[in-house]
C-alpha angles and dihedrals in degrees: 000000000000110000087229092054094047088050089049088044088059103043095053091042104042101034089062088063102026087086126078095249111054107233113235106250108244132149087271101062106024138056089224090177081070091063113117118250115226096239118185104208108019141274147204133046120354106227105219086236097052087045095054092043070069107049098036091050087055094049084049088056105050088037087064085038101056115037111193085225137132124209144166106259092210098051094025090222116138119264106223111171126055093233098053087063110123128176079276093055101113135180102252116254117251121150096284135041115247086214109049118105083236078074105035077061085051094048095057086044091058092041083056085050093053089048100048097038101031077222098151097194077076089058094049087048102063084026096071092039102052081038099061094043095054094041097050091043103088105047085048089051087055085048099048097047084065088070098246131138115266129182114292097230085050088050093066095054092048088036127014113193095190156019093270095054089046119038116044102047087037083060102051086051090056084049099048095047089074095040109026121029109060106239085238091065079076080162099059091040089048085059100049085043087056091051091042085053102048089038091052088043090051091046086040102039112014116039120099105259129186123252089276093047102258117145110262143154128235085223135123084359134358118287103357119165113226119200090215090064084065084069097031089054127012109054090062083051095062096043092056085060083056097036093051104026089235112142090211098085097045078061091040089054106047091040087059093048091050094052098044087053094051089065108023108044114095096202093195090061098029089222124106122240119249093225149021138177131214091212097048113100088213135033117230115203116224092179080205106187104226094046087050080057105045080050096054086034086055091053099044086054093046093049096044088077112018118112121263092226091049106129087228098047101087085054089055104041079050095049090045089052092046082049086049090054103048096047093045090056097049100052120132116236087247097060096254127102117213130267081248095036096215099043115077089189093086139073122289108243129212095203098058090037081054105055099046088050092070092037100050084043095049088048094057090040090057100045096250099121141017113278086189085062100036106015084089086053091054092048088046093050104047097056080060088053081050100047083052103058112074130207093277095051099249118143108232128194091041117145117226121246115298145199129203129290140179105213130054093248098070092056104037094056095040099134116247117216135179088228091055094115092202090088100049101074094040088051099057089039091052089056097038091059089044088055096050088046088056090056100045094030134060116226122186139161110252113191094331087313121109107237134177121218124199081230146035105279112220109247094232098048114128120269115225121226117214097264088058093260126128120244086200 
């Protein structure tokens, strides 16, 4: 705050009560529009350090939480070279699965976090992981064709059997060859090449899809389209058109995001439905909050590499600003937005909040919408991330994984847990984008209102009270 405003501030608050007899506060005497709101969460102006104690408690967390370790699962000793991996051979157990598509999101969080912070504990980080996965691959693949049981969070990464096993850690590889692995380890790189290319075969070739080739399930009824497989899927998809130069997936990708959208935008609301169901003769709309994220999260991926003069684009970057405005409409005083987003009556979820933090903040970041209109919403927003996140860096609020319902009840009581691994990526790539707006935009406090300036704003500049006047 500005030193002249302090001073001001004391000399209207204290001289009241420096006399004996205390003066009664009126209009006359007191600048009662200094007075501090009892915010709840937090408000005002991130600092860059106080975003990245954040971000950095929460990496120390999942570090402890997922060890990049093999062992024997009958002997318990660690398995520490590739050809000594038997049908025994497991991923040790931390908190959270290595292989699951809730940490492929947190590995492109942490990879954001290396970008925007140059920490490379957050590039180790994705780097021993990624690692590990590439480099066992190939002996359990020998095990497995001969037909024996493996270890169920191997299994995703030799065969994946759905979206979830596939996408989103098929992404962050993608990512990470172009941050993490040096162009002269050609036999590392070689390995995750290997993994990008079976994961994208299974999501292009493989995956149920229904009659006009969108991706579907055949649960819990026959081709259902579920918002969640934009994220699981198309993304990947899109990177692939960047990773290999053919022009097939940027049309794959913005195909699957159209179509999506045909059957699962809701244009009054401007929010897309979590499910729908071929069979149904009508369509009911649960506006769930993680699936609207993984949704916004889906086009901001999308439109991070495909091409400006791509013929779809415009589509996508229209649909993502009608997205923007929805969500900004709906937030929650507190920063949050609720577990069903139109319906105030349930809980406020980290996971969701999360997510449209980084994807309000890289909007802004790419020019794609107004900070001046949402920069206040992401600042918002991300003292609620913060509020979230407790001393030990566990995400809290965040609701458990979820399928799909047709009726509030389902949504509203769905459990939160601290180990629900949905709420860990969004949170880092929340802060690492926060940490990027900080840098490009210009944040300041206006008479005890957050806004964002399209320039730095002199600290001495006048602030204005609420008739025009300066108060100095």
């Amino acid at each position: 705050m500005n030193t002249k405003l302090i001073a001001l501030s004391f000399v209207f608050f204290q001289s009241p009560f420096s006399t004996a007899q205390a003066q009664e506060i009126n209009d006359n005497n007191t600048p009662l529009h200094l007075m501090k709101p009892a915010y709840r969460i937090g408000y005002g102006v991130s600092t860059a350090e106080s975003v990245k104690q954040t971000m950095d408690r929460v990496l120390r967390y999942i570090d402890a939480e997922t060890p990049a370790v093999l062992i024997d699962k009958k002997s318990g000793q660690e398995v520490t070279r590739m050809k000594d991996i038997t049908a025994d051979t497991q991923l040790k157990q931390g908190g959270f699965r290595l292989t699951s598509y809730e940490w492929g999101v947190t590995y492109s969080g942490v990879l954001a976090a290396y970008e925007a912070t140059g920490d490379e504990a957050y590039r180790d980080y994705v780097y021993k992981r990624h690692r590990l996965l590439a480099e066992m691959a190939p002996q359990f693949t020998k095990i497995y064709e001969k037909q024996k049981q493996i270890d169920g969070n191997v299994r995703r990464v030799i065969d994946p059997h759905a979206l979830d096993d596939a996408g989103a850690v098929c992404c962050s590889m993608i990512k990470a060859m172009g941050t993490v692995f040096s162009t002269s380890d050609k036999q590392l790189r070689s390995l995750i090449d290997q993994r990008i290319q079976h994961y994208a075969d299974y999501i292009m070739n493989k995956e149920y899809r229904l009659s006009d080739g969108t991706f579907a399930r055949i649960r819990p009824q026959k081709n259902t389209v579920w918002l969640d497989d934009m994220f699981m899927g198309v993304p990947t998809v899109a990177y692939m058109g960047k990773y290999t130069g053919d022009a097939k997936y940027y049309d794959e990708a913005a195909r699957q995001v159209l179509q999506f959208a045909s059957r699962m935008w809701v244009p009054e609301k401007n929010l897309f439905r979590h499910g729908w169901v071929e069979s149904m003769q009508e369509h009911p709309a649960f506006h769930w909050g993680r699936a609207n994220g993984w949704a916004i999260l889906t086009m901001c991926e999308v439109l991070d590499v495909l091409p400006e003069s791509h013929p779809r684009r415009a589509e996508i970057m229209q649909l993502l600003k009608s997205h923007v405005k929805g969500l900004a409409a709906l937030q929650h005083h507190d920063g949050f937005w609720h577990q069903l987003l139109d319906r105030s009556d349930t809980y406020l979820e980290s996971s969701a909040t999360a997510i449209y933090t980084y994807c309000l903040a890289h909007a802004i970041n790419r020019g794609w919408i107004d900070a001046k209109v949402y920069g206040p919403v992401v600042q918002l927003a991300w003292h609620a991330v913060e509020a979230s996140v407790n001393a030990k860096g566990q995400v809290t609020d965040c609701c458990v994984g979820t399928g799909m319902g047709f009726d509030p009840s389902f949504y509203a009581y769905r459990p939160v847990h601290v180990m629900a691994a949905h709420g860990y990526g969004p949170v880092i790539w929340a802060g690492a984008e926060m940490l990027n707006l900080l840098k490009r935009q210009h944040p300041k406090m206006n008479d005890s209102a957050v806004w964002f300036y399209d320039q730095e704003v002199p600290t001495d500049a006048p602030i204005f009270n609420y008739d025009g006047s300066t108060r100095f």
